[in-house]
N, C-alpha and C positions, 0 to 999 in steps of 0.2 A: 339070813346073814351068811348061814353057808354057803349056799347059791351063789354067791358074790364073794367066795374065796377067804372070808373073817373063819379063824380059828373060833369056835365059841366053844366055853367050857362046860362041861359035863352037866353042871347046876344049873345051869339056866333052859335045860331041859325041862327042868321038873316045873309044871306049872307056879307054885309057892314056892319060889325063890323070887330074892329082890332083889338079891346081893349080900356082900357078905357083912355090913352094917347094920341093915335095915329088916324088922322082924318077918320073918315068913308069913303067909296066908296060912291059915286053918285046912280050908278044903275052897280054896275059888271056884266057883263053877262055872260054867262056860256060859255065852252069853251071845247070844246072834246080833249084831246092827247091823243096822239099815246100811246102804255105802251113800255120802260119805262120813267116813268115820266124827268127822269134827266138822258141823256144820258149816262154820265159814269156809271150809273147804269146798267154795265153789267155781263158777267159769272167769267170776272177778278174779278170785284169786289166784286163780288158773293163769290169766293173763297178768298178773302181776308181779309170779313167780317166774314166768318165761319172760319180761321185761327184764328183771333185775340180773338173769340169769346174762341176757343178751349185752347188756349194760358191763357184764365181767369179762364179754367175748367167747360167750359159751352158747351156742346158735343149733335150736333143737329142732327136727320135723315132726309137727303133730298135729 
């Protein structure tokens, strides 16, 4: 998010943050997956999300 110019705050550093509502993690541990993260995120969906995007006037090269 920084990368992309978003102020983020200090807490959301710390892996066990959720925000300022919602309880902390204990100790989360780190965890490897596969890519892609969220299975239906496939080439369907790929081309679905570049349709809708195109449909707004928003026209990407990939």
């Amino acid at each position: 998010m920084e990368k992309r110019g978003y102020n983020v705050s200090v807490e959301w550093k710390n892996k066990n943050y959720r925000g300022k509502t919602a309880e902390k993690y204990d100790n989360l541990e780190e965890e490897i997956i596969d890519s892609p993260i969220y299975k239906e995120h496939n080439s369907e969906y790929l081309a679905e999300c570049i349709e809708n995007l195109e449909k707004k006037g928003i026209h990407l090269k990939v």
